[in-house]
N, C-alpha and C positions, 0 to 999 in steps of 0.2 A: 487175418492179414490180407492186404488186397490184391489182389493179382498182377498189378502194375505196380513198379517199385523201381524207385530211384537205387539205383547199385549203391553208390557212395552213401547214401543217405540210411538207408538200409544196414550197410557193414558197419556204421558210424556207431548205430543204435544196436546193435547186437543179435538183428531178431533174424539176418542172414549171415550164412560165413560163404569166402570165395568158393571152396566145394561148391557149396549149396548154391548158387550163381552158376557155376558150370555143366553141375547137371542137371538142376530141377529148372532153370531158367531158359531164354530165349533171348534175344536182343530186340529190343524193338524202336528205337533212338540210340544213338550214343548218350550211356549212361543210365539207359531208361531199358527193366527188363520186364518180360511176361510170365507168368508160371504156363509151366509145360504142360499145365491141366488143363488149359484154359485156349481154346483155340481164340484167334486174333481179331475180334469185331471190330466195326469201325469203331464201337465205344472206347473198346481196349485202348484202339490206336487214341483216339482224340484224349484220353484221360492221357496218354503216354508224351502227345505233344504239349500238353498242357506244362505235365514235367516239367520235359525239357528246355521249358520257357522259363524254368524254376518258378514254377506255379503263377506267371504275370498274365503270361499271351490270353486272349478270348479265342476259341474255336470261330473261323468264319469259314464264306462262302455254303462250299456242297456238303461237306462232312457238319453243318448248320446247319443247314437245310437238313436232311436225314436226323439229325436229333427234335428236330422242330418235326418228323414223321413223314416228311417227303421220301414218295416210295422213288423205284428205279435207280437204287444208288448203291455201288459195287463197294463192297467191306472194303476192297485194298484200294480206293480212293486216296490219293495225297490227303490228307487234313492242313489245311487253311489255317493260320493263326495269325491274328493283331494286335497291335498295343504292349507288344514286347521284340526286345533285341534278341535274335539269336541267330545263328547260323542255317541255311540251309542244309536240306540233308534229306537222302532218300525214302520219301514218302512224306515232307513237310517242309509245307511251304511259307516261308514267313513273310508280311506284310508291312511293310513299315507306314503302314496309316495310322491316321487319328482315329478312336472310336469314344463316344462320347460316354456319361454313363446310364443316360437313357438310351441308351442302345444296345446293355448291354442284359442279357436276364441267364437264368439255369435252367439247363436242363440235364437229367441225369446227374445230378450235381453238380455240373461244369459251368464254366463261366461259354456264354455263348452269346453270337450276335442274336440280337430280336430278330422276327420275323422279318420286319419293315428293312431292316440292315440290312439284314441278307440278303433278301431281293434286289437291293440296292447295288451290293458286291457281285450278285451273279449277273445279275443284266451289265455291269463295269467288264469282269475280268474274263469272263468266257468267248470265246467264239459267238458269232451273232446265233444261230442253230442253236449248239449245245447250250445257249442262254435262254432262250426261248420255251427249251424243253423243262428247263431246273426251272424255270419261274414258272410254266405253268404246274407239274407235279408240285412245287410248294402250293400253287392255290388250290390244288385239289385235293388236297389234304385237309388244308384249313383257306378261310378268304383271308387275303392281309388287302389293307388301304393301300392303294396305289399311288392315292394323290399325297401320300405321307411318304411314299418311298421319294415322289417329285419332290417333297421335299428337302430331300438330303441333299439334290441336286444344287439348290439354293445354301443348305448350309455347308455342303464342300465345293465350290465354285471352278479350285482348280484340279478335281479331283479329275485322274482320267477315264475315258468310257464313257462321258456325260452324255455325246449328243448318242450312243448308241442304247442309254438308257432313257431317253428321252421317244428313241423310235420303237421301242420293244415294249416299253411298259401299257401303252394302250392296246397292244395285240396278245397279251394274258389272257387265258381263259383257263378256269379251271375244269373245262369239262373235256381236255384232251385225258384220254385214258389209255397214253401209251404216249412214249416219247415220239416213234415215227409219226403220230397221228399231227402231234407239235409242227413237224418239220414239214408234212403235206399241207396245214395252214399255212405256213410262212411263205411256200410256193404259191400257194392262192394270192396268197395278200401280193407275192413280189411280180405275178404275173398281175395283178389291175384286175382283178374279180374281187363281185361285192363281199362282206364279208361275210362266211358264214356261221350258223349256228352250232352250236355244238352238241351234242349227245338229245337229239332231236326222238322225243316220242312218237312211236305211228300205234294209234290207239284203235280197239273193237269194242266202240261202241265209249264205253270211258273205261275201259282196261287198258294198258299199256301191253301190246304183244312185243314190241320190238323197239328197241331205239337205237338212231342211224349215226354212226359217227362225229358227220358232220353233214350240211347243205343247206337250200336255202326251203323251205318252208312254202315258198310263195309259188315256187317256178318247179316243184318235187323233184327236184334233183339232189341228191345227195354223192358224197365222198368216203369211200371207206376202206382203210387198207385193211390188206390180206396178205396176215401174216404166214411166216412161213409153217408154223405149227395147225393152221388150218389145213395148209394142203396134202400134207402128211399122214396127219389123223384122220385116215377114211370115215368115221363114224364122223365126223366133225366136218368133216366135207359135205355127207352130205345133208350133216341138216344146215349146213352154209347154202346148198341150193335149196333147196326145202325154201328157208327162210327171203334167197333173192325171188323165189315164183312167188310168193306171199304178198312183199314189198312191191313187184310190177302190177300183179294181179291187183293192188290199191292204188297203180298210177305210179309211182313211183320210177325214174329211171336209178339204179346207183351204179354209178363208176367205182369199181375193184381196182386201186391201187396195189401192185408187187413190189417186193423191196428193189429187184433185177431191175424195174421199168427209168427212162431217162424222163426225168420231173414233162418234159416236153411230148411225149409221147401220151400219159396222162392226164396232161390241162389239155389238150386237142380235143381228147375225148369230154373233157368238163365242158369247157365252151360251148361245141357242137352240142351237147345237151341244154345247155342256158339257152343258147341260142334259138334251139328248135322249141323253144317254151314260154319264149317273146321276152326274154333278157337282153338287155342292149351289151354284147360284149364284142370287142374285137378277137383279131389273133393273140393267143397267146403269148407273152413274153417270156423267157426264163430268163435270170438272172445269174450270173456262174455261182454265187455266192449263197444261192438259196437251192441250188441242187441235189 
């Protein structure tokens, strides 16, 4: 029997009694239960809103994404669902959009948006940032057509979020490997610096010893945040400096971004490095919306 289980559905067929609902179970929708065995993944949940949709709705958005194996994605995520009526309700969110049927495929045995969809829904309904981040983790995972997600834009015209999927989709990359890494591109890009590279090899000889975040290749300046579990973990600190004498000692300048730093006090120090390396950049801009 499967761990998710429609209450009514279940009692109907005889293979639970309401006891057995009270104590061996959990809630996890109205009308939709968990066995107590079983702690609550985001699978659990998405088979659960599936449910609840009485088996219609498709999985979309972030809890899509995560089935498609985009990593950085929190088990108690709302699950996204489309293409069916039901009610809202804590921890699902339902969509009343069109999805077509080539849009839609399985995974884990669920009906789920494709890749191209998804992409398409997370650049629509998120926050500019936290969209940026879920579309590039999707591409880092697997590459999806970009120019097939533009066109969803053409086949839902009035769909909303277009011109914001229109400005995000060229700035995908799949080689951010950290969601901050996402949102210190986005400040590059909204500050007016050129675009950079991503997970940039610095090689001995043709060994790869190191590869830098992000930067530009041309002018060796690189970007690279420093998270907070580096400065913590002494052993990890210091081959963090180890590793930056390495990087100078090859030319190299790299700007150390901190989570604490104002987007503004960090592109000063990027500039001033493009700059002193014959880049044509101005002052930096910061944008509130890209901070």
């Amino acid at each position: 029997m499967s761990d998710v289980i429609l209450g009514g559905e279940a009692l109907a067929a005889g293979v639970v009694t309401r006891h057995d609902l009270r104590m061996n179970y959990t809630v996890l929708y109205r009308g939709v239960y968990l066995s107590k065995r079983s702690a609550a993944s985001l699978r659990h949940r998405a088979i659960g809103a599936w449910l609840a949709t009485g088996r219609r709705g498709v999985v979309a958005g972030v809890a899509a994404a995560s089935l498609h194996g985009a990593p950085w994605v929190d088990p108690s995520t709302p699950i996204e669902v489309v293409g069916a009526n039901c009610r809202p309700q804590e921890g699902l969110i339902p969509r009343t959009e069109r999805v077509a049927e080539d849009e839609i495929t399985r995974r884990s045995g669920l009906p789920v948006t494709t890749r191209v969809r998804t992409a398409f829904d997370l650049a629509r309904h998120l926050e500019r940032g936290e969209a940026l981040e879920r579309l590039d983790a999707l591409m880092w995972n697997q590459r999806f057509d970009v120019d097939q997600v533009m066109a969803l834009a053409g086949r839902y015209p009035r769909a909303r979020g277009l011109r914001q999927v229109r400005e995000l989709l060229p700035l995908v990359d799949g080689g951010a490997a950290s969601p901050r890494e996402s949102r210190l591109r986005l400040c590059l890009h909204d500050a007016g610096l050129p675009r950079p590279e991503t997970q940039i090899p610095v090689v001995d000889g043709s060994r790869p010893v190191a590869f830098l975040d992000m930067g530009w290749r041309e002018f060796m300046v690189a970007v690279e945040y420093d998270g907070d579990h580096h400065r913590k973990d002494r052993a990890q600190y210091v081959k963090d400096i180890a590793r930056l004498r390495m990087l100078e000692e090859r030319g190299w300048i790299v700007i150390r971004v901190i989570a604490e730093e104002h987007p503004h006090d960090w592109l000063a120090r990027v500039c001033t490095a493009l700059a002193g390396r014959g880049c044509p950049v101005g002052a930096p801009v910061v944008r509130r919306r890209a901070a």
